[in-house]
N, C-alpha and C positions, 0 to 999 in steps of 0.2 A: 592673823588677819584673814587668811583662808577659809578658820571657821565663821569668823564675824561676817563675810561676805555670803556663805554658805548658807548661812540662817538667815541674814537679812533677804536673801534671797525665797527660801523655803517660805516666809512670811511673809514674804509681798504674794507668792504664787497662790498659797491659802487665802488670803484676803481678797484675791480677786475674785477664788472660787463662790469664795462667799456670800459675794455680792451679786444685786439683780436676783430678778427672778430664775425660777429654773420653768425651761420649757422644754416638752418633749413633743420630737415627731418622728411620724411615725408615715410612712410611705404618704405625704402630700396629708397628714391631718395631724394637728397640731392640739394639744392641749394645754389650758390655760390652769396654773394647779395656783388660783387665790382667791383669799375669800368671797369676792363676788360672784362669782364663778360657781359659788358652794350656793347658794341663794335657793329658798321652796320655791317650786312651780306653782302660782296658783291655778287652780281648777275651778272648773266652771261651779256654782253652787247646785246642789242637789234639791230638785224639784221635790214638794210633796203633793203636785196635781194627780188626780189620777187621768190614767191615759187616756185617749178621747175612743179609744173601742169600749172600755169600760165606763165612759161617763154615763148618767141618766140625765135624757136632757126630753122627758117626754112629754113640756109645755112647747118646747121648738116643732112649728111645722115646717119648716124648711122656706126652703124659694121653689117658688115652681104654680102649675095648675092647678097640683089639688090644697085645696082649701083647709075640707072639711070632710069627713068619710065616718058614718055610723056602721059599725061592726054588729053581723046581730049578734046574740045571745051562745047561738051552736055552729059549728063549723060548718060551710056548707063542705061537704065530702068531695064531692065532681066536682068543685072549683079548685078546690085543694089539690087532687090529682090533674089535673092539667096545670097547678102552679107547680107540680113536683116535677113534670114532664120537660117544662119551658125551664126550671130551674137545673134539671140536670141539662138539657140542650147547651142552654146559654152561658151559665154560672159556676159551674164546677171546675170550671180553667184556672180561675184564679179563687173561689169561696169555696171551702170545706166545711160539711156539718161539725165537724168534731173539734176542728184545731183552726188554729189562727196559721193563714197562706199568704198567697201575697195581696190578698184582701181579708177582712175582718171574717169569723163563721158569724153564718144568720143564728145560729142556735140562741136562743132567748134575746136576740131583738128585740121584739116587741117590748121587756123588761127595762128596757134602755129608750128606746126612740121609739116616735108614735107613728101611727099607722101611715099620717099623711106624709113625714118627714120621708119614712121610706117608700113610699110611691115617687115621693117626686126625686130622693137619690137615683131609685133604676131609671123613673123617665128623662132626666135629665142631670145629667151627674155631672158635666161643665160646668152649668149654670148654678150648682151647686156647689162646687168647689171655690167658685169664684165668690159665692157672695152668705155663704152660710158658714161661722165657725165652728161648727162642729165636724163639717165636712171637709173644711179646710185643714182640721186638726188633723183628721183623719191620714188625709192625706201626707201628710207629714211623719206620720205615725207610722204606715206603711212604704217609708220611703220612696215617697213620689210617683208611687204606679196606681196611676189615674184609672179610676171606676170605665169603663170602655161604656160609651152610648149602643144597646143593644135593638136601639128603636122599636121600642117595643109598645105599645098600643098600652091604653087607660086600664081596657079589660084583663089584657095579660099581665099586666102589675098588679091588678089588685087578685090573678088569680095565686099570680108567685106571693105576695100578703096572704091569702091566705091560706097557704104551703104554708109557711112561714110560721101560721099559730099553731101547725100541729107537732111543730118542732120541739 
């Protein structure tokens, strides 16, 4: 009878163990070990936009005051140098010729966005954020650190443009 009691016992203890889930913890965090629990994370889908520093969008003139702007033909040189003067001044804080900062490089702009789009980005880059999507992209693009208003005059924008084409 001893053993009969013995084993009926042994097999009720194993049956208990059995049963239910197993859960472990582990100092205050708990893990759930069943198949829901096993389930793929989805992820976000992968975009094949390209990014808005590299879009070509040079029918957009932007929002703002300039319209319309004829470029001539040859650089003027003395406009250039004083756009390069006001560009290292103003712009080198956050635009690098070479590499992408924490704003876009101007290096082949003009191959992307049109003359007036970028006059009216420097003269008003708010105004442009708010209501142009390319600018807005941008912005986005560069993790929300907004084009800074350098209040800068029609002439000094169109001297930094045309810096800008000797690049």
């Amino acid at each position: 009878m001893k053993i009969a009691f013995k084993s009926l016992a042994l097999l009720f203890s194993l049956a208990l163990l059995s049963c239910g889930g197993k859960e472990e913890k582990k100092e205050g965090f708990s893990v759930n070990r069943n198949k829901e629990s096993e389930k793929t994370v989805e992820t976000a889908p992968v975009s094949n936009e390209v990014p808005a520093s590299q879009r070509i969008t040079l029918d957009d003139k932007g929002v703002g005051q300039i319209k319309s702007i004829t470029l001539d033909a040859e650089i003027n040189q003395e406009m250039a140098a004083a756009g390069a003067e006001l560009y290292n001044t103003n712009c080198t804080a956050c635009h690098k010729l070479d590499k992408r900062f924490i704003g876009p490089s101007p290096q082949g702009i003009l191959e992307r966005r049109s003359p007036e789009w970028i006059m009216n980005m420097i003269l008003d880059p708010k105004l442009m954020t708010e209501q142009d999507r390319c600018a807005k992209d941008l912005l986005i693009e560069f993790n929300g650190a907004a084009m800074s208003n350098q209040n800068l005059t029609v002439e000094q924008t169109r001297s930094i443009l045309e810096y800008f084409r000797t690049l």
